[in-house]
MIFIKOL-572954 format. One record per residue: residue in three letters; y negated, z, x of N, C-alpha, C in turn. Coordinates in steps of 0.02 Angstrom, whole numbers, plus 50000, padded with zeros to 5 digits. Layout:
residues N
[ala,[Y,Z,X],[Y,Z,X],[Y,Z,X]]
...
//
This chain:
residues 327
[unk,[49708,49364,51044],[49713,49437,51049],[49786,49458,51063]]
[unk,[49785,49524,51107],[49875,49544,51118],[49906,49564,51055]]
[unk,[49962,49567,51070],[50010,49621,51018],[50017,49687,51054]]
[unk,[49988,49705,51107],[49979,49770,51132],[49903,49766,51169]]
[unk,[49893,49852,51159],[49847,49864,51186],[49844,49848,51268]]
[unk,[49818,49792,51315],[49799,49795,51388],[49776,49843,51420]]
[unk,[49767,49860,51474],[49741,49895,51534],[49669,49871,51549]]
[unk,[49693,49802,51574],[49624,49753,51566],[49573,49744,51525]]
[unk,[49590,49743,51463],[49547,49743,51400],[49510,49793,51386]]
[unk,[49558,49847,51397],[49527,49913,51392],[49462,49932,51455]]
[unk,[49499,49919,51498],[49444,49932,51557],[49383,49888,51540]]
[unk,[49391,49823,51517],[49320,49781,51524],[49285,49804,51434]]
[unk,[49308,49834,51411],[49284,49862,51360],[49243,49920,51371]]
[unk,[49281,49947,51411],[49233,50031,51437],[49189,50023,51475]]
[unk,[49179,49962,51541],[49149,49981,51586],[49117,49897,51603]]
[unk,[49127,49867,51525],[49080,49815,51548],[49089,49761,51602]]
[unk,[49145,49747,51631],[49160,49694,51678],[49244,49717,51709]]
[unk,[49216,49679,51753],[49315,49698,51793],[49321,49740,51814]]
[unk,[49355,49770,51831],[49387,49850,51868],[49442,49848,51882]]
[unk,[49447,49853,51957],[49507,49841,51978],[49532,49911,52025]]
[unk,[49596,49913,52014],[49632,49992,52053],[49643,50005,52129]]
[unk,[49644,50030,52155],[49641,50021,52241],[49692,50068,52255]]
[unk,[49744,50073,52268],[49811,50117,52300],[49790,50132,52370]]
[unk,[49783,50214,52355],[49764,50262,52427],[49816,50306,52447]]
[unk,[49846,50288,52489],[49887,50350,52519],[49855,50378,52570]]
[unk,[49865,50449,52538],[49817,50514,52559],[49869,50550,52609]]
[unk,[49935,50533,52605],[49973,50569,52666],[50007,50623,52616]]
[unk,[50017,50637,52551],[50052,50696,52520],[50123,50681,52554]]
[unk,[50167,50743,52517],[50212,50731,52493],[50234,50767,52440]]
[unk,[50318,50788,52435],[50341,50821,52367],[50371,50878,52349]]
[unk,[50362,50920,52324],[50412,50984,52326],[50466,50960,52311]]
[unk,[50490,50906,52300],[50534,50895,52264],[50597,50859,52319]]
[unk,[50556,50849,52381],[50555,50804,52450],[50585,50870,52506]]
[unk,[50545,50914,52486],[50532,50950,52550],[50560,51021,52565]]
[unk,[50603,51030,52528],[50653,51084,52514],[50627,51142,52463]]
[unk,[50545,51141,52451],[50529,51184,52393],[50545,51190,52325]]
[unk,[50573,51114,52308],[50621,51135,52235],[50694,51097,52251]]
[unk,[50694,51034,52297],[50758,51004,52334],[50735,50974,52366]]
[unk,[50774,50934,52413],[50765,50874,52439],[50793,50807,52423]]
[unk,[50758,50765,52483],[50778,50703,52441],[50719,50684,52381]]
[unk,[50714,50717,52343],[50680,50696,52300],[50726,50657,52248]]
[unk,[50665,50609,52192],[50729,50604,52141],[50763,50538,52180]]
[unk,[50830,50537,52142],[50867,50481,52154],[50842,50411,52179]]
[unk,[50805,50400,52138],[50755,50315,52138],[50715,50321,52193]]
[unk,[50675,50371,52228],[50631,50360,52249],[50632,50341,52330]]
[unk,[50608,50313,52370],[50622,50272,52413],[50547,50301,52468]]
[unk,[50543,50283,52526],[50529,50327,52578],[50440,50326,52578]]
[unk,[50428,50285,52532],[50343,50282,52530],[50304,50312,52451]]
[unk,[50355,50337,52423],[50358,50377,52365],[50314,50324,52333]]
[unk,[50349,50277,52323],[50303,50222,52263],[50225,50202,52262]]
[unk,[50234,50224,52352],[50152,50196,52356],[50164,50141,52417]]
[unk,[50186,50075,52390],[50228,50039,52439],[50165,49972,52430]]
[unk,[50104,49992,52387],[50044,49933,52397],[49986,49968,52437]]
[unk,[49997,50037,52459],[49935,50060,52476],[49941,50046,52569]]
[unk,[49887,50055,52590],[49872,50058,52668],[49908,50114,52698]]
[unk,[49946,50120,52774],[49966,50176,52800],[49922,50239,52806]]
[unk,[49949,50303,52795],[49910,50365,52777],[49880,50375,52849]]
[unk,[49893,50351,52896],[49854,50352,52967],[49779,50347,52947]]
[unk,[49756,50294,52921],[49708,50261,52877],[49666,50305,52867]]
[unk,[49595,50315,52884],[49572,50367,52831],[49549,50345,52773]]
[unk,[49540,50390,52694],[49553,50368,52657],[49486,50345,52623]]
[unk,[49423,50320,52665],[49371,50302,52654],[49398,50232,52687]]
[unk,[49396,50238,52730],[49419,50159,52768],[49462,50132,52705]]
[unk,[49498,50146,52693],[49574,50133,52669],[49534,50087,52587]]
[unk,[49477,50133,52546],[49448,50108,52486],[49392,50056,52507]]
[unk,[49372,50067,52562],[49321,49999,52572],[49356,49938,52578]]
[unk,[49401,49917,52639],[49434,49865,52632],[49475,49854,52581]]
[unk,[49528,49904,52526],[49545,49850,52497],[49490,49821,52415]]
[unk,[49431,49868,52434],[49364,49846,52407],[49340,49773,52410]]
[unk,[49324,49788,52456],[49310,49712,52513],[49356,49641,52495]]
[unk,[49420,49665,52489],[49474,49605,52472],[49467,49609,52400]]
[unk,[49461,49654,52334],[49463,49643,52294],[49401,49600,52250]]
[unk,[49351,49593,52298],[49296,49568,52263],[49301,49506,52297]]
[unk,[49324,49484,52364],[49339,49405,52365],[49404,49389,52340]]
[unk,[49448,49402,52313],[49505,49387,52259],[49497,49381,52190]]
[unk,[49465,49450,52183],[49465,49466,52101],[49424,49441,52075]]
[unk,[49352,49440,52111],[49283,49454,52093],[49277,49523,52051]]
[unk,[49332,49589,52087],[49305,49624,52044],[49227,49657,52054]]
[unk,[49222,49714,52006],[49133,49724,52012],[49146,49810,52016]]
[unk,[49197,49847,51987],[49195,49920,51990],[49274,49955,51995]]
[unk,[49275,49999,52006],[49339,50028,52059],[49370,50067,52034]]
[unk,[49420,50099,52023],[49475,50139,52005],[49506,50162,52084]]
[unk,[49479,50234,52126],[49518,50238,52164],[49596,50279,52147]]
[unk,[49623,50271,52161],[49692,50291,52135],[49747,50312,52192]]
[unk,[49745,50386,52185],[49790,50397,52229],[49866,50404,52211]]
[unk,[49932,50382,52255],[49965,50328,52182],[50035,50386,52226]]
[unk,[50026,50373,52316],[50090,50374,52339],[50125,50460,52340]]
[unk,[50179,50471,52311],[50218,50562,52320],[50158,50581,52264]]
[unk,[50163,50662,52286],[50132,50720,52231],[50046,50722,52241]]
[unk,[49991,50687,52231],[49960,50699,52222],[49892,50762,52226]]
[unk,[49915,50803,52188],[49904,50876,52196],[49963,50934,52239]]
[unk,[49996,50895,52266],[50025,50960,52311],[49997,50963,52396]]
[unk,[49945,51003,52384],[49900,51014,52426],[49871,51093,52425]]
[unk,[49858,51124,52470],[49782,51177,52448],[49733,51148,52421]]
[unk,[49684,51170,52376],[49625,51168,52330],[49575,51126,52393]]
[unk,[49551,51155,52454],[49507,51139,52500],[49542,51065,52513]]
[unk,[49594,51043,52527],[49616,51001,52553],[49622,50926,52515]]
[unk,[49619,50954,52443],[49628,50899,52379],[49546,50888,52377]]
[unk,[49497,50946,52382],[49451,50909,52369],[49433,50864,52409]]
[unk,[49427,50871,52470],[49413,50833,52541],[49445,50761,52517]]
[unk,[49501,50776,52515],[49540,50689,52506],[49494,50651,52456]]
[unk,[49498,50675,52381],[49436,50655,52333],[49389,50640,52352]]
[unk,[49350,50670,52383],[49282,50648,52389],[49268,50608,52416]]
[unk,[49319,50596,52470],[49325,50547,52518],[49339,50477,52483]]
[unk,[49355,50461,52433],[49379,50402,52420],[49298,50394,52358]]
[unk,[49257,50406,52360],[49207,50410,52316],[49180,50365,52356]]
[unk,[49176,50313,52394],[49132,50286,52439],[49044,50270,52406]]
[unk,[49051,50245,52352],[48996,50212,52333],[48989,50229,52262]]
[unk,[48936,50210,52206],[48936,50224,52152],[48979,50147,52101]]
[unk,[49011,50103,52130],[49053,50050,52095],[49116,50115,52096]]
[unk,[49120,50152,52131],[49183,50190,52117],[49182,50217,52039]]
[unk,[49212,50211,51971],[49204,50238,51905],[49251,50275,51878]]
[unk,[49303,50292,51920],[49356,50340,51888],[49399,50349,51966]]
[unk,[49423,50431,51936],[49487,50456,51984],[49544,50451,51957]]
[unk,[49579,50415,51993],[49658,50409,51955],[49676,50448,52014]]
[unk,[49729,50502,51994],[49767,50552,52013],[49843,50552,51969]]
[unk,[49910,50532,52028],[49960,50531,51996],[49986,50594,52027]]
[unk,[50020,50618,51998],[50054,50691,52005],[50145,50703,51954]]
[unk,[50155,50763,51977],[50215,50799,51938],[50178,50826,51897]]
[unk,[50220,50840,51841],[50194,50893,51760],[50213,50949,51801]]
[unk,[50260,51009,51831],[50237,51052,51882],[50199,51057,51921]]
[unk,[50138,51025,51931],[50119,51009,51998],[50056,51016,51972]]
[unk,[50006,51043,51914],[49948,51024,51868],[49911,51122,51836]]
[unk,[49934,51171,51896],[49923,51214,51886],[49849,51214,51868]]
[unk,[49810,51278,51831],[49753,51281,51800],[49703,51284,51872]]
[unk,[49693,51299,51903],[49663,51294,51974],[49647,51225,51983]]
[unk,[49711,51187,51994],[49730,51118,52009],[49670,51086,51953]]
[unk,[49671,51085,51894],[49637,51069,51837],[49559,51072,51839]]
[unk,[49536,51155,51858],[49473,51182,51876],[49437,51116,51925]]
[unk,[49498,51107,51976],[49456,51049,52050],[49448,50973,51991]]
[unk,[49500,50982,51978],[49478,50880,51946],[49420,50878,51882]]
[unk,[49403,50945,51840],[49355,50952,51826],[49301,50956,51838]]
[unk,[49293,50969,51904],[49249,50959,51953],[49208,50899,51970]]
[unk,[49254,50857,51962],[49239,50789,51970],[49224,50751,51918]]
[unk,[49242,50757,51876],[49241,50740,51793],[49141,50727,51799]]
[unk,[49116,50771,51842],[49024,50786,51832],[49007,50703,51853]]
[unk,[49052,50678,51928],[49026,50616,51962],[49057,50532,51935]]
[unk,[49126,50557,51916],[49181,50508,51889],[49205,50515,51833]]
[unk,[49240,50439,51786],[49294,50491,51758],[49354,50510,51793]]
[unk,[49414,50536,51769],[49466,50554,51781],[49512,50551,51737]]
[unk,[49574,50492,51782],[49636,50505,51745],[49697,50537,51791]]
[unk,[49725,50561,51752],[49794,50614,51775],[49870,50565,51767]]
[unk,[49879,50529,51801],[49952,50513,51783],[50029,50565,51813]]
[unk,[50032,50575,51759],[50094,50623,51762],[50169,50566,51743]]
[unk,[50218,50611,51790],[50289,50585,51790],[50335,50588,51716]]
[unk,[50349,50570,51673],[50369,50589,51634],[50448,50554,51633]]
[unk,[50460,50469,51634],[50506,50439,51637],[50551,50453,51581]]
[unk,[50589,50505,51561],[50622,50503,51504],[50615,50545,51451]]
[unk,[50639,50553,51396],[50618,50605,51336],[50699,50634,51357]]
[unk,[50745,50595,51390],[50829,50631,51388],[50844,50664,51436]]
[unk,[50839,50743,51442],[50837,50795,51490],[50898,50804,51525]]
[unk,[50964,50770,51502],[50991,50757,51537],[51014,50725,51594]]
[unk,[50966,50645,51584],[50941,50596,51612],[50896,50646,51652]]
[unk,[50856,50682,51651],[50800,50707,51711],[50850,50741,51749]]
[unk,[50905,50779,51723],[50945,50822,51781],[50987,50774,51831]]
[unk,[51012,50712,51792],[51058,50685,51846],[50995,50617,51915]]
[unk,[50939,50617,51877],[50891,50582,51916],[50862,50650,51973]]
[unk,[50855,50690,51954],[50852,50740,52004],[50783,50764,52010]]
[unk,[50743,50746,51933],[50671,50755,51935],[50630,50838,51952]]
[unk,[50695,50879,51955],[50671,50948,51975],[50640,50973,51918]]
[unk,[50603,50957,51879],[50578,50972,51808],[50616,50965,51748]]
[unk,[50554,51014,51685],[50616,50972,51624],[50564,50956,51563]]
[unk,[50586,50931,51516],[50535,50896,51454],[50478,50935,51425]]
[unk,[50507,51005,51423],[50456,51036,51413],[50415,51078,51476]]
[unk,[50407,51058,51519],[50353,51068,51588],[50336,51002,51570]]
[unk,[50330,50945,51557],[50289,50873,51578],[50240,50901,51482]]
[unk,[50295,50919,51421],[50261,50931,51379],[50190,50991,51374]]
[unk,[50211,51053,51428],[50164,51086,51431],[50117,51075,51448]]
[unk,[50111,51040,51526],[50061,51005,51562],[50003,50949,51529]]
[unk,[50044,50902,51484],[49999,50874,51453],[49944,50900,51387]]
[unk,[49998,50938,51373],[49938,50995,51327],[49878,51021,51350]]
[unk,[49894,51054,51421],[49833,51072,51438],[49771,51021,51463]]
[unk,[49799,50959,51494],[49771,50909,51518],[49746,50900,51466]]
[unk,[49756,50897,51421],[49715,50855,51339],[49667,50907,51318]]
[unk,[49666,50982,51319],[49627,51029,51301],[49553,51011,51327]]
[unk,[49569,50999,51405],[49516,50982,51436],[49482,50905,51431]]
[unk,[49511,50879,51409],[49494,50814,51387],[49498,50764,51444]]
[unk,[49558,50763,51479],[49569,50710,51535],[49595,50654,51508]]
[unk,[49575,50613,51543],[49633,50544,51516],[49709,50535,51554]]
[unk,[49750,50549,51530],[49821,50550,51549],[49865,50481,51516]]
[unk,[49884,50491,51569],[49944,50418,51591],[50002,50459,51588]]
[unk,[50078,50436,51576],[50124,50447,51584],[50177,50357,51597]]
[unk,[50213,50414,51655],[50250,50358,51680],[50327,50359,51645]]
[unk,[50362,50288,51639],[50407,50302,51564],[50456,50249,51602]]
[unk,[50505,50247,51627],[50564,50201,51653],[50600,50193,51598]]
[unk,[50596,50140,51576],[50639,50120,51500],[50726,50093,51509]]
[unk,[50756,50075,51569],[50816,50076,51571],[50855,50082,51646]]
[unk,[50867,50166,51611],[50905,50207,51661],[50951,50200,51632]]
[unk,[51010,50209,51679],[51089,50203,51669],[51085,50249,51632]]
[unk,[51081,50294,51615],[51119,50342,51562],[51050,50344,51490]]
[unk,[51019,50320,51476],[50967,50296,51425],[51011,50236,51385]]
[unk,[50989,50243,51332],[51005,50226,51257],[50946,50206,51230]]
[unk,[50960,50137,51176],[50909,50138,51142],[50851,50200,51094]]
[unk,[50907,50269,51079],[50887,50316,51044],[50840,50361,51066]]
[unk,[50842,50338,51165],[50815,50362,51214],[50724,50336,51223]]
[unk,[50756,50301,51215],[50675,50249,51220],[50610,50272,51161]]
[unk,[50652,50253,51109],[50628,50266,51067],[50590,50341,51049]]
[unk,[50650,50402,51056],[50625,50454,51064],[50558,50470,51105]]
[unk,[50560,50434,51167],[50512,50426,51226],[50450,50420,51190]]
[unk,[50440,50361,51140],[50398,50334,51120],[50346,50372,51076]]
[unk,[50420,50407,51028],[50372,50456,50979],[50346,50512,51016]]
[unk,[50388,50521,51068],[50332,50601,51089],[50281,50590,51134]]
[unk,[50272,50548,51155],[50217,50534,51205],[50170,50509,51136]]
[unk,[50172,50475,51094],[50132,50474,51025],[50106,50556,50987]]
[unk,[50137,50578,50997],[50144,50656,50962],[50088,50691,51006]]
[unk,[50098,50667,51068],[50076,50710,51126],[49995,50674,51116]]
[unk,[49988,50645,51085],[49923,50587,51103],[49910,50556,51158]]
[unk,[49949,50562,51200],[49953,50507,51288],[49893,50444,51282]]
[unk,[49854,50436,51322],[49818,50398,51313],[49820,50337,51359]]
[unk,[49881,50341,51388],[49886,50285,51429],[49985,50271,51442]]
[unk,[50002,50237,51455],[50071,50235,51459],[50072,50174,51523]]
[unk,[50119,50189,51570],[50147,50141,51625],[50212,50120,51621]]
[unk,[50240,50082,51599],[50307,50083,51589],[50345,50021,51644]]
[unk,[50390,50056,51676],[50435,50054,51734],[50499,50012,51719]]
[unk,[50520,49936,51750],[50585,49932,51765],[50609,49954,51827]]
[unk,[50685,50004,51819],[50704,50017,51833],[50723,49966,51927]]
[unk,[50715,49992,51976],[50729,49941,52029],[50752,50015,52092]]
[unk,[50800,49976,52133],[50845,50014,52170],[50845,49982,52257]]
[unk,[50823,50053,52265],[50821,50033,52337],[50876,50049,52403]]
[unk,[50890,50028,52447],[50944,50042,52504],[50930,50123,52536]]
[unk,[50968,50149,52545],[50937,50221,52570],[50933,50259,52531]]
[unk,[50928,50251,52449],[50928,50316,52410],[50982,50324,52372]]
[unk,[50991,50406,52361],[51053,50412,52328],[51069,50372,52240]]
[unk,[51032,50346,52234],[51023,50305,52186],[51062,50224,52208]]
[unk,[51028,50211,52257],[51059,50135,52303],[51132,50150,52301]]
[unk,[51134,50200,52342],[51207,50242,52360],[51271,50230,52302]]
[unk,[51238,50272,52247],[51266,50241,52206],[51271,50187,52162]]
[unk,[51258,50132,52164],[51230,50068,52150],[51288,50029,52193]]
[unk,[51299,50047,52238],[51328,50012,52300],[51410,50018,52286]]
[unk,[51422,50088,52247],[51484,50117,52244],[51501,50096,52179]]
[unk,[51471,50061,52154],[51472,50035,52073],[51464,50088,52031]]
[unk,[51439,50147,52036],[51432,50190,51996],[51389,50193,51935]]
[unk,[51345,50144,51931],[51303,50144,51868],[51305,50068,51852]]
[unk,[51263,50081,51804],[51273,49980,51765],[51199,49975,51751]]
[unk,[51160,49940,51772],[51084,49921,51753],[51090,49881,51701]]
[unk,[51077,49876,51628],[51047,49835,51585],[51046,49775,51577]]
[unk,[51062,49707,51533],[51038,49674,51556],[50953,49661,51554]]
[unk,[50926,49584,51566],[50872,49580,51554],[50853,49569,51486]]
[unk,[50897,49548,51433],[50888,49528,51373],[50870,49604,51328]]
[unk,[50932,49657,51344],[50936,49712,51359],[50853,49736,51354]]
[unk,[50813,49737,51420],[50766,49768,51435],[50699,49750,51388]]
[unk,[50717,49691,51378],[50630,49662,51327],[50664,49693,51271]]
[unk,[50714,49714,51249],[50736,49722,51190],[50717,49832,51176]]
[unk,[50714,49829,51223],[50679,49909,51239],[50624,49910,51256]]
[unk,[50595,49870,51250],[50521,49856,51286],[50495,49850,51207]]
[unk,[50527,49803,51184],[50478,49782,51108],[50489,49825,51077]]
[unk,[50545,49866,51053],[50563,49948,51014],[50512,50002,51024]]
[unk,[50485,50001,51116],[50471,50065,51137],[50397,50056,51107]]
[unk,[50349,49976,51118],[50290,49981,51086],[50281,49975,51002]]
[unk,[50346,49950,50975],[50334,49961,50900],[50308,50033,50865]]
[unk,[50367,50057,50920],[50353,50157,50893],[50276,50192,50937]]
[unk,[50261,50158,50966],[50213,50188,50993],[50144,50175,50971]]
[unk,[50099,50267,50973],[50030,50252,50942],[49997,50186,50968]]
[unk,[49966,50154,50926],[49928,50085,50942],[49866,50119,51013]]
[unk,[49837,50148,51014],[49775,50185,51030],[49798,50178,51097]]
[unk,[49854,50195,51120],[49890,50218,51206],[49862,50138,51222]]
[unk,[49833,50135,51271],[49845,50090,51335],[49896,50082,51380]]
[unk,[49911,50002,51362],[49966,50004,51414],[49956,49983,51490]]
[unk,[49980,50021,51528],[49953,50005,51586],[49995,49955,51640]]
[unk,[50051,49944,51610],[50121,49923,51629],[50183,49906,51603]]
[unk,[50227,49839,51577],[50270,49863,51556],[50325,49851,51602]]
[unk,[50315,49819,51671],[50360,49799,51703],[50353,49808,51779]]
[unk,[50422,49840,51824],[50394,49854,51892],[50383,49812,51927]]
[unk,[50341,49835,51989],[50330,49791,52050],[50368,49798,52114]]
[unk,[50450,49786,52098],[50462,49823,52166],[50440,49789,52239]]
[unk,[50460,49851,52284],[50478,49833,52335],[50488,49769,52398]]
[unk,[50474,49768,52443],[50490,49693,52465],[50534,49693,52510]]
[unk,[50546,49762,52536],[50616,49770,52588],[50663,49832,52544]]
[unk,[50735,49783,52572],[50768,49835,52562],[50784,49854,52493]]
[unk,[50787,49796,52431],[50776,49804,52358],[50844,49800,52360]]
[unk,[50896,49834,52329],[50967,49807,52312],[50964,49777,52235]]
[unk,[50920,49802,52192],[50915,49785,52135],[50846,49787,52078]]
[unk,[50816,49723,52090],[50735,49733,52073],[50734,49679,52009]]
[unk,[50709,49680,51944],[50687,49643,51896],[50725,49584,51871]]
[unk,[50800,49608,51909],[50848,49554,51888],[50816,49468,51920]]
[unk,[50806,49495,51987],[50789,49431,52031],[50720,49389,52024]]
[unk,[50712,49422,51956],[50616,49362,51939],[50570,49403,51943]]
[unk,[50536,49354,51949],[50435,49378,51942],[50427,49413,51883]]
[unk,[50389,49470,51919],[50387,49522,51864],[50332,49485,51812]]
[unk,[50307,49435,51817],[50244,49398,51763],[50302,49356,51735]]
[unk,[50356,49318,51749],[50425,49289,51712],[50442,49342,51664]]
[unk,[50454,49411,51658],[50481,49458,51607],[50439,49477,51572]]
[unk,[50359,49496,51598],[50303,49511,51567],[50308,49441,51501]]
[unk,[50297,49375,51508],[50293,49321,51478],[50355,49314,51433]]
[unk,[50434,49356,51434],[50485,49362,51393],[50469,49398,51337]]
[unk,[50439,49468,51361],[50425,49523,51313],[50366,49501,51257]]
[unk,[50307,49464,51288],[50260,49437,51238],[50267,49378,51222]]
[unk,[50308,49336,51219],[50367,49271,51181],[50412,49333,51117]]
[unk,[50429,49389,51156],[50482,49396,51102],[50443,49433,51044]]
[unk,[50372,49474,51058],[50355,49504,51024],[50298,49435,50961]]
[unk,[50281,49388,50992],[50267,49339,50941],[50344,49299,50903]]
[unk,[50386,49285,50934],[50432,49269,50866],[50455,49323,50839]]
[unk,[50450,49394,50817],[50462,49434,50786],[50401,49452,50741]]
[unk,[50360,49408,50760],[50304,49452,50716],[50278,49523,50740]]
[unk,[50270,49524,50769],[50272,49629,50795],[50230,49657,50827]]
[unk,[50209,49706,50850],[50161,49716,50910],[50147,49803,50886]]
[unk,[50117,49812,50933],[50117,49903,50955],[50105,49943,50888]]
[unk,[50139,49979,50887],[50118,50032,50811],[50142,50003,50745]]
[unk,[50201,49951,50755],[50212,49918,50696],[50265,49966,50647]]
[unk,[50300,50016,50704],[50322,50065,50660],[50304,50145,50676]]
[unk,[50255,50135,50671],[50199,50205,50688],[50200,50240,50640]]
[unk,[50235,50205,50586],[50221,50272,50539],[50265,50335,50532]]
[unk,[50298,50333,50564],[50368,50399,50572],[50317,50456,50585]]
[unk,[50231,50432,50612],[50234,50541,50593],[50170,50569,50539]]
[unk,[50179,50507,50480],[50170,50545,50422],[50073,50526,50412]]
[unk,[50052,50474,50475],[49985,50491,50476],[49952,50443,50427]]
[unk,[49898,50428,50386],[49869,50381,50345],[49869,50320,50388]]
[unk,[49868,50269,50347],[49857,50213,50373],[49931,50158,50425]]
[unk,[49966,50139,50377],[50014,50119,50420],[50032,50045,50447]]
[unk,[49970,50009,50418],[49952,49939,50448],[49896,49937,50475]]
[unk,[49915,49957,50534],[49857,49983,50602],[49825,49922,50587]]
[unk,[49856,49875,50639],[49803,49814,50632],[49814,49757,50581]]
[unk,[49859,49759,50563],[49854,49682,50515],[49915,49652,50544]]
[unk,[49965,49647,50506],[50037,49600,50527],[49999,49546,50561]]
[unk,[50011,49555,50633],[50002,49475,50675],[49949,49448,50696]]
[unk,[49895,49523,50683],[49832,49504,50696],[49807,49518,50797]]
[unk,[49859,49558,50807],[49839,49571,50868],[49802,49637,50887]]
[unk,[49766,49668,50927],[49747,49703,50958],[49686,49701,51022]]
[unk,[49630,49710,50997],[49569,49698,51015],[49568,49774,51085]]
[unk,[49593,49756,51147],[49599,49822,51189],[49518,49854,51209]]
[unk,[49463,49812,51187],[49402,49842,51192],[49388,49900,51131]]
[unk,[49414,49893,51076],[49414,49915,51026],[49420,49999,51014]]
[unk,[49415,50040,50969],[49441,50095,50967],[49430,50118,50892]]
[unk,[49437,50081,50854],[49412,50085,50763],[49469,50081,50727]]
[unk,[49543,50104,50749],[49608,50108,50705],[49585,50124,50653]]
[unk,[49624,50118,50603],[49619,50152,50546],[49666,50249,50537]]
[unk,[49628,50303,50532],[49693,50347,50526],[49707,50359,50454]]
//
């Protein structure tokens, strides 16, 4: 059994076999891109807005979920689908235009959930009304941008937002009962261990039901590279990073799914990606370091006061089919 809750586990818990994610680029882009809140976009982000596994948006986006359908069941053997639209803003669209894209990626009934990544600005009640909509045929998850709890850190990354817009957004997302993801980059140059941590408890606070967590990786072309190039920031080391990695899931509710703790960058054009290794080499550091410590998700969960503060049992692990914590 893990010392954190899986993605995997969880999925073959819910839905009974494999389920695998399919990256659709639908052709968005970003207010954040396009002069409606700046340009550029934030610092990090690089010209395919982090949808650098999906098919070109030429593609239509039925084509686009059958084949990498098709490949995932002679690879994976998977059996049911997560379409996921991954690349830029998601919902920055007209209402008519978001549904069309949606529906479109519904090819068949192995399709079992909408993953929709978006901005916490970007999740207006309208916006909400349409993915409810869908909620009748699929489920639906919402991954929202969150990356840091340090709002200072969001101004010099250039996220156009601030902690409390990603905090409002998820409130309402949870009213309605979506499943929300938040995306969490655990070492940014100006992040602190106090940073992480903080990260941890409020996305716990918030009840987040999914977490993706991001190494930090730098690409040529962005003002991020830019400065990277000029020596202007200092990346972490790697010892560094598992060491924020194992902090961030100690403090974090056991219940969150993790969906990620390490990036996938890029294959052109990386100036600085995972400290040179296979992102399954750091994945295999972090769960080495979290068995010689004894440790694993929620081990210091108790900072907000709730019953029950030996979630699972020192060292027993974490059953990701499961959902019987103790509160």
């Amino acid at each position: 059994m893990s010392r954190y809750r899986k993605l995997s586990d969880y999925l073959r818990g819910k839905y009974g076999t494999r389920v695998h994610r399919l990256p659709i680029n639908a052709g968005f882009t970003c207010p954040n891109r396009d002069g409606t809140i700046s340009k550029g976009g934030c610092i990090f982000c690089e010209e395919t807005g982090s949808g650098f596994g999906a098919m070109g948006e030429d593609v239509p986006i039925s084509q686009q979920v059958r084949v990498m359908m098709e490949r995932a069941v002679r690879r994976y053997k998977a059996e049911k689908f997560i379409a996921y639209f991954q690349a830029f803003s998601n919902t920055y669209a007209p209402l008519d235009v978001l549904r069309k894209k949606y529906e479109s990626a519904l090819v068949d009934d192995r399709i079992v959930a909408l993953s929709v990544s978006t901005r916490p600005d970007l999740l207006q009640e309208e916006i909400l009304d349409l993915l409810e909509e869908f909620k009748e045929k699929v489920d639906v998850m919402v991954e929202v941008g969150f990356q840091t709890s340090n709002y200072r850190t969001l101004m010099k990354i250039n996220r156009g937002h601030t902690l409390a817009e990603f905090i409002d957004a998820v409130i309402r997302l949870k009213k309605r009962e979506f499943e929300v993801v938040a995306h969490v980059i655990l070492n940014l140059p100006w992040d602190d261990m106090i940073d992480v941590v903080e990260s941890a408890k409020i996305l716990s606070a918030l009840k987040i039901d999914g977490v993706k967590c991001h190494s930090l990786y730098i690409v040529d072309g962005t003002p991020l590279g830019e400065m990277f190039k000029r020596g202007e920031i200092e990346i972490c080391s790697l010892e560094e990073y598992v060491e924020r990695v194992v902090r961030f899931l100690e403090y974090l509710d056991p219940r969150i799914v993790i969906h990620r703790l390490v990036a996938d960058p890029p294959k052109d054009k990386v100036l600085f990606g995972n400290w040179g290794l296979d992102k399954r080499k750091i994945l295999w550091m972090i769960e080495k370091e979290l068995e010689q410590r004894d440790t694993y998700q929620g081990a210091r969960f108790n900072y907000l006061r709730r019953k029950g503060v030996d979630w699972f049992g020192k060292g027993k692990g974490i059953d990701g089919g499961s959902d019987q914590t103790r509160l």
